[in-house]
C-alpha positions as CSV (number, residue, x, y, z in Angstrom):
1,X,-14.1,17.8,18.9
2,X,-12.5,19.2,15.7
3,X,-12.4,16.9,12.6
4,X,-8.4,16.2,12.1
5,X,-7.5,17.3,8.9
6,X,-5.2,14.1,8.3
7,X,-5.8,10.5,9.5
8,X,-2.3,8.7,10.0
9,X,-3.3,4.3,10.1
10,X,-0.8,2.2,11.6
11,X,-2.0,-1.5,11.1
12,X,0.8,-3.6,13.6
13,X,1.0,-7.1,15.1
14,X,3.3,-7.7,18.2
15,X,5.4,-4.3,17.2
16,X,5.3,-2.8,20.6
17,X,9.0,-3.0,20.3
18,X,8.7,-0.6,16.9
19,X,5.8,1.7,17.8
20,X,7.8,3.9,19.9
21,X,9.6,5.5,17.2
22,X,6.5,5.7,15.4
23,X,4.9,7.3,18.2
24,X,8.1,9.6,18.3
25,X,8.3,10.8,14.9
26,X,4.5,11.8,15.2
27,X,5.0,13.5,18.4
28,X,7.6,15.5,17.0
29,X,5.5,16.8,13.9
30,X,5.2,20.4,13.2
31,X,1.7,20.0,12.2
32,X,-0.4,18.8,14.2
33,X,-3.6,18.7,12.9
34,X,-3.9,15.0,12.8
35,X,-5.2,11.5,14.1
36,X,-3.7,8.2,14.7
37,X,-5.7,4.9,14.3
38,X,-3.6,2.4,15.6
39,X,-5.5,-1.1,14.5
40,X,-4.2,-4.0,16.5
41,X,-4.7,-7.4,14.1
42,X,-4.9,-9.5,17.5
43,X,-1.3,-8.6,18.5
44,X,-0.1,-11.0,22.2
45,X,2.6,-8.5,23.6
46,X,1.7,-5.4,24.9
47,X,0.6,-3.1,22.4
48,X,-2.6,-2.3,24.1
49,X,-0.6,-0.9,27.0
50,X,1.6,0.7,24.9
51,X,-0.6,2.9,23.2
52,X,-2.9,3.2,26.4
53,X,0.3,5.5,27.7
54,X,0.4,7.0,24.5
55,X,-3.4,8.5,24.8
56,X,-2.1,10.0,28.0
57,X,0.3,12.1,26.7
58,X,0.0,12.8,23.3
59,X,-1.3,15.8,22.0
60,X,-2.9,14.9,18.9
61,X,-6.3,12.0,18.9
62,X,-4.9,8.4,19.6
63,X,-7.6,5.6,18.5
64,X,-7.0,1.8,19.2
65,X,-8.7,-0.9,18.0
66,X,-8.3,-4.9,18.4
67,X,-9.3,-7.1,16.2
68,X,-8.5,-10.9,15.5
69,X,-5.5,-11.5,13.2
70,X,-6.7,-10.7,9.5
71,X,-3.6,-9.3,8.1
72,X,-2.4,-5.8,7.2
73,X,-4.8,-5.2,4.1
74,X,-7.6,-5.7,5.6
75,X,-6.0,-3.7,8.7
76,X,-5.4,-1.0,6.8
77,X,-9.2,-0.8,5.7
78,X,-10.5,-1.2,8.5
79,X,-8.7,2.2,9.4
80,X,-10.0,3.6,6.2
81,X,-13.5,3.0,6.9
82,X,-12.7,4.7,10.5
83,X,-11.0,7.6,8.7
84,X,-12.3,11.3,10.1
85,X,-9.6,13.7,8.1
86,X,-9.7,14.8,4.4
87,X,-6.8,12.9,3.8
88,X,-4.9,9.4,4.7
89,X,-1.3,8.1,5.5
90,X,-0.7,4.7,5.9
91,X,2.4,4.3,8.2
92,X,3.5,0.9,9.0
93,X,4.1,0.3,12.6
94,X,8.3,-0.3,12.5
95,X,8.7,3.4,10.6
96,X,9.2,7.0,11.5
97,X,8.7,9.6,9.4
98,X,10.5,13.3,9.4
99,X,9.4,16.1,11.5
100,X,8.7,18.2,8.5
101,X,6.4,15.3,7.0
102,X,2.9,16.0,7.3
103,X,3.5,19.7,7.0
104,X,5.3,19.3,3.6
105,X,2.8,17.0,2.3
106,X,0.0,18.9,3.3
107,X,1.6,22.0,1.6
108,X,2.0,20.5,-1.1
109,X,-1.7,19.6,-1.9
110,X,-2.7,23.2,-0.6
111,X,-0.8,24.4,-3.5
112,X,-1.7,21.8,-6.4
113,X,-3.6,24.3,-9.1
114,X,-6.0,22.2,-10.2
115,X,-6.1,18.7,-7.6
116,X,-9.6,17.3,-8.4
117,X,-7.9,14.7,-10.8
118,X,-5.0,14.2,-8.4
119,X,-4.9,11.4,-5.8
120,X,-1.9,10.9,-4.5
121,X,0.9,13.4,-3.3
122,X,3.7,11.2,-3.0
123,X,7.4,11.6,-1.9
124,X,10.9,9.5,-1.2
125,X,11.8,7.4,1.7
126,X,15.4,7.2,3.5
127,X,16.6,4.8,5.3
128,X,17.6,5.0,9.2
129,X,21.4,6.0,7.7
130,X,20.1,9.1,5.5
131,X,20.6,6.9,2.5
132,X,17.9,7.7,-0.1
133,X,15.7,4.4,-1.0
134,X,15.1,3.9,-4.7
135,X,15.0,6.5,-7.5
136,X,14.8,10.3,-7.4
137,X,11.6,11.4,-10.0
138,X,12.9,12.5,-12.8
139,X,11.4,16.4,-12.5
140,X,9.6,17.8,-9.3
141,X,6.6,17.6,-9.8
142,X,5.9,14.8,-11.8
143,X,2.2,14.5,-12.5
144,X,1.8,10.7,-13.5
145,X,0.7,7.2,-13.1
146,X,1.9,4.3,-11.3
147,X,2.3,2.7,-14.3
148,X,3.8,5.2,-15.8
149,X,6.2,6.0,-13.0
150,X,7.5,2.4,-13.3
151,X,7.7,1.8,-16.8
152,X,8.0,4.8,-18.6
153,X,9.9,6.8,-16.2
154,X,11.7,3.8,-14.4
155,X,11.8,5.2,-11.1
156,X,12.0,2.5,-8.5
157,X,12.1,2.1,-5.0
158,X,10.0,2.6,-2.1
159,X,7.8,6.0,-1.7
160,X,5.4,7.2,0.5
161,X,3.0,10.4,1.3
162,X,-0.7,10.9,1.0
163,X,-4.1,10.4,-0.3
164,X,-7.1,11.8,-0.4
165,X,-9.6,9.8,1.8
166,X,-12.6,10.2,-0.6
167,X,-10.0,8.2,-3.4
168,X,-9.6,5.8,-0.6
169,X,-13.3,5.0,0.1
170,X,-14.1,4.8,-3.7
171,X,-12.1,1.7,-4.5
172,X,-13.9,-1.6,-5.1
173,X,-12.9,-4.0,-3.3
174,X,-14.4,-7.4,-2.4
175,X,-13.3,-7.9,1.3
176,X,-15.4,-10.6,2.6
177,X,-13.4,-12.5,-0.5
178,X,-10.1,-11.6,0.7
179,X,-11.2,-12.0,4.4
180,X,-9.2,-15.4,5.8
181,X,-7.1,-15.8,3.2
182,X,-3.9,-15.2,4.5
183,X,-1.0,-12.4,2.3
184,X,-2.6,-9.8,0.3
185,X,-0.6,-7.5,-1.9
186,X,-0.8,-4.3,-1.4
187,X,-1.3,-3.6,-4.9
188,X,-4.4,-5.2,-5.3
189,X,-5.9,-1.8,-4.2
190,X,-3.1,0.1,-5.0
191,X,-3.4,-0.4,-8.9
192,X,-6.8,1.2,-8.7
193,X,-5.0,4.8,-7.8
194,X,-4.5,4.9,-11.7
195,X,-8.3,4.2,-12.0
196,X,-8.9,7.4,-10.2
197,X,-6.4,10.0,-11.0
198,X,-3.0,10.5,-11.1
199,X,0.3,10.7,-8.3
200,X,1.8,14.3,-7.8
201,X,5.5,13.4,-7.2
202,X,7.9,15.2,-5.4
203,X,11.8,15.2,-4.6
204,X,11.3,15.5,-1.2
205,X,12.2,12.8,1.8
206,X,9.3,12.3,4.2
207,X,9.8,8.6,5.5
208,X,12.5,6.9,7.3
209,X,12.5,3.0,6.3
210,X,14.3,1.2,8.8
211,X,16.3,-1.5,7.0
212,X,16.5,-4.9,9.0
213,X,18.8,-6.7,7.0
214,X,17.7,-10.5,8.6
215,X,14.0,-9.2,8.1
216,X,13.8,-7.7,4.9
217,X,16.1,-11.4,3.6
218,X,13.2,-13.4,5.4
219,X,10.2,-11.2,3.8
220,X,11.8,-11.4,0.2
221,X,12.0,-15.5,0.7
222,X,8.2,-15.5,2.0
223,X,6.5,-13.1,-0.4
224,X,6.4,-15.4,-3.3
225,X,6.0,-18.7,-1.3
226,X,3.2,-21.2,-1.9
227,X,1.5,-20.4,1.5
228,X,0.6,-16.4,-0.6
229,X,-0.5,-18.3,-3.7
230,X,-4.4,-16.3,-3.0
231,X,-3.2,-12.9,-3.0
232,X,-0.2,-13.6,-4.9
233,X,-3.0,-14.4,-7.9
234,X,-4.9,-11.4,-6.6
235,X,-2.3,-9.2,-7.2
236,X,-1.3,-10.0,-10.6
237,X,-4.8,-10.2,-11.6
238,X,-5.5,-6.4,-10.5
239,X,-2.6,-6.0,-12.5
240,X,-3.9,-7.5,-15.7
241,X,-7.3,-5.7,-14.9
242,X,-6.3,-2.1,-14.6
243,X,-4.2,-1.9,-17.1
244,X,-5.1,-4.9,-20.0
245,X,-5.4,-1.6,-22.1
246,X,-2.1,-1.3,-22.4
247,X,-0.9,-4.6,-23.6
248,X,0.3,-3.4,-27.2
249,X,2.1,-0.4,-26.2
250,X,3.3,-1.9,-23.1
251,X,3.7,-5.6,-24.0
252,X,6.3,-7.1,-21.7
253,X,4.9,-6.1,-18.0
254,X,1.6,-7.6,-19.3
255,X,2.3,-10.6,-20.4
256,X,5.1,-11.2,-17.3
257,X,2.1,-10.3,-15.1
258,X,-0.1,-12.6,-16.6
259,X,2.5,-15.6,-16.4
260,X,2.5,-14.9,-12.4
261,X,-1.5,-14.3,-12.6
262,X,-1.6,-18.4,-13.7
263,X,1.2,-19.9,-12.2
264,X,-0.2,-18.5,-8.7
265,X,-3.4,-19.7,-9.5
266,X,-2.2,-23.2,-10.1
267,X,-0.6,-23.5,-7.0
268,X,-3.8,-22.0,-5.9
269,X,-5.8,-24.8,-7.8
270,X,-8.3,-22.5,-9.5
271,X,-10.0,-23.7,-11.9
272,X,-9.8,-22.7,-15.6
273,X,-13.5,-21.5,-15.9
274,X,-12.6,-19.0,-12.8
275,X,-9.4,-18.0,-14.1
276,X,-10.8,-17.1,-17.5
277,X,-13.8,-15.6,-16.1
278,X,-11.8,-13.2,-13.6
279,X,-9.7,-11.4,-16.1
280,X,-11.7,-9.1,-18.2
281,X,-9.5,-8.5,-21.4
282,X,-10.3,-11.3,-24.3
283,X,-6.7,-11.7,-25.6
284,X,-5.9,-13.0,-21.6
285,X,-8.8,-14.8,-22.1
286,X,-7.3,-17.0,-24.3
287,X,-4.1,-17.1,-23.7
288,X,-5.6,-18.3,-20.2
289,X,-6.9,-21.3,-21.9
290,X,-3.6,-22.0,-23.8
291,X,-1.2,-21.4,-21.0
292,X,-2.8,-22.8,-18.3
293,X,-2.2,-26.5,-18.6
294,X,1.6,-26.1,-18.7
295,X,1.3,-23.8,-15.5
296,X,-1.2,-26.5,-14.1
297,X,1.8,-29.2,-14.6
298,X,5.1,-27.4,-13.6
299,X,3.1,-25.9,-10.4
């Protein structure tokens, strides 16, 4: 069988009411050169039967795997590591995406002039009323960091597109320590894109968000509680990690990032030695060894 030139991983848990328009929007793709790796993390309703019906009729590769409940991050990588095409979209399992999606996207990093130091092709998101979520980029393309896209540009919002599956399988990532431990981040891989290379940004919608109004309130309450302190700590240490460089010229996203890196880790109960020991840049270091006792006491 032909190697798909795109791989499309949809990690879900009990979405079977969702997938459908996921399904949908792929089946209505004009390019079609793609695979979907749907990776069940231990869903109870009937997921498996959905997608069974879906492998009947689709016209593109449908690939389903079950797995106990690990959560999404390690969902998602699972599907990386099962990846066949060149390049990777992660499409959450209660989205859609345009008809014209893959095809733009795809176009887009055929015509890139030189993409070996480019990563990422990345584009807007709408919601299920048209409305454009977030920011527009500031000029089309934009050829920049994440980092840069959210501190020196300010664009906000959601976005979404694709990656090359090579940048993918090159981050370093300890999963067995993440394995079990509830929430992670998605930027505690994410962060590494700027490791790697850079985003190519365009002005172009590609994504419909579907905004649940009760969901999205219950999601904002739960990301920072207690119960996430793990990957809460995870996240804001990648932070600190990738881009500690930056701390002089960019003083104010560091040092917030490391106020959330300890405070996290309190609730966490870390000890000092591992919290000074996990972040790599000396001036966090100490300020580690400072700060941390007031953290320790307000947490």
């Amino acid at each position: 069988m032909k190697t798909p030139e795109v791989t499309i991983i949809t990690p879900t848990f009990n979405r079977a009411h969702t997938l459908p328009r996921v399904f949908e929007s792929l089946q209505q793709q004009s390019f079609q050169d793609f695979e979907w790796l749907v990776i069940d993390d231990g869903s109870t309703d009937n997921t498996r039967q959905l997608i069974e019906s879906y492998q009947k009729i689709a016209e593109f590769s449908i690939s389903y795997y079950h797995q106990d409940n690990q959560h999404k991050f390690l969902s998602l990588f699972r599907g990386i590591d099962l990846a066949a095409g060149e390049y990777i979209c992660p499409l959450d399992s209660d989205d859609a995406i345009l008809p014209d999606a893959l095809e733009t996207l795809i176009k887009t990093w055929r015509q890139i002039p030189d993409a070996e130091n480019i990563v990422f092709v990345s584009a807007h998101c709408q919601d299920q009323n048209g409305n454009l979520v977030g920011d527009l980029f500031p000029k089309d393309p934009l050829i920049c960091t994440i980092f840069d896209l959210r501190y020196k540009y300010n664009v906000k919002g959601d976005k979404w597109g694709m990656g090359k599956t090579e940048t993918y399988k090159k981050m370093k990532l300890n999963l067995e320590k993440l394995a079990g431990r509830g929430f992670i981040p998605e930027g505690v891989f994410q962060f590494q894109f700027d490791i790697l290379g850079y985003h190519y940004c365009i002005n172009k919608v590609c994504r419909t968000y579907f905004r649940d109004m009760e969901d999205e309130h219950s999601l904002a309450n739960q990301f920072y509680d207690p119960k996430n302190a793990f990957g809460l700590a995870e996240n804001y240490k990648a932070f600190l990690n990738t881009y500690d460089h930056k701390l002089w010229s960019n003083p104010k996203p560091l040092i917030r990032n490391l106020g959330g890196y300890l405070k996290f880790s309190a609730i966490d109960q870390r000890p000092l030695k591992k919290i000074t020991e996990e972040v790599k840049y000396v001036p966090f270091k100490i300020a580690s060894v400072l700060l941390y006792p007031v953290f320790k006491l307000i947490s």
